[in-house]
N, C-alpha and C positions, 0 to 999 in steps of 0.2 A: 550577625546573630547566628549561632549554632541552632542546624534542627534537634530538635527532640526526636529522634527514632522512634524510641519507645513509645510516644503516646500519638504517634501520626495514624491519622485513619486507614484502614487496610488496603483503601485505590493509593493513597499517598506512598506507604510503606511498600508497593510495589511497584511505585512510581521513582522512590527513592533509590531501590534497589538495583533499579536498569539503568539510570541517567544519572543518580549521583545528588548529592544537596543543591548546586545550581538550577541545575535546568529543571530537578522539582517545583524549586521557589517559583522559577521563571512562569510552567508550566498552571501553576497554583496562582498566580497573579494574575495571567489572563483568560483561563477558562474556569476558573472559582464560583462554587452556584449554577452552574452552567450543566447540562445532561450531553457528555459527547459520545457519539456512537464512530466509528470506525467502519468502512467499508470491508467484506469479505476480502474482495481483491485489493492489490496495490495500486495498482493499474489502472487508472478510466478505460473502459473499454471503447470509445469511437478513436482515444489517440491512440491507441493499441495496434487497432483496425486499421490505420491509415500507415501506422508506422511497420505493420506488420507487410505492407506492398511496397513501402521502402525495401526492407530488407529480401524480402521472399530474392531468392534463386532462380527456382524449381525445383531443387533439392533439399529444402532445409525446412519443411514443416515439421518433423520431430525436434529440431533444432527451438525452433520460434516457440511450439507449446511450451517447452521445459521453461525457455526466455521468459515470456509473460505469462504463464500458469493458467492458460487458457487450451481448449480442448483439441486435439486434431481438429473433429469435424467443426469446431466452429473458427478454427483458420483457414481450413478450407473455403468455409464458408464466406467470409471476408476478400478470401483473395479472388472468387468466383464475382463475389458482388462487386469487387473492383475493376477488374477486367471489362465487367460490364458498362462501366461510366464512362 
């Protein structure tokens, strides 16, 4: 079955617009009725923190913020608390 564009509700119609008639449908089938809210970050911040002591150097904190969209000081901060354990 063809979506109707034109009469899709305006979270649908911009639901349509980035993913296309599938993954709308899909989308629509299992969180339908449903209130979803989205986190600011992408990111969980504790695997962030854990993953950001994988990576760390000691060079590369301007690197790592831009990476996960988290602050200087609070990868500082992570890698200080890490150190610590």
């Amino acid at each position: 079955m063809t979506m109707r564009v034109d009469l899709l509700q305006d979270s649908y119609a911009q639901l349509y617009d980035l993913l296309g008639e599938e993954l709308t449908e899909k989308l629509y089938q299992v969180y339908r009725g449903q209130q979803v809210s989205f986190p600011m970050r992408l990111y969980n911040r504790d695997k962030v923190a854990k993953q950001i002591l994988t990576e760390y150097d000691g060079h590369n904190i301007a690197e790592l913020t831009r990476k996960y969209d988290y602050s200087q000081r609070w990868v500082r901060q992570m890698i200080q608390e890490g150190r610590k354990e």
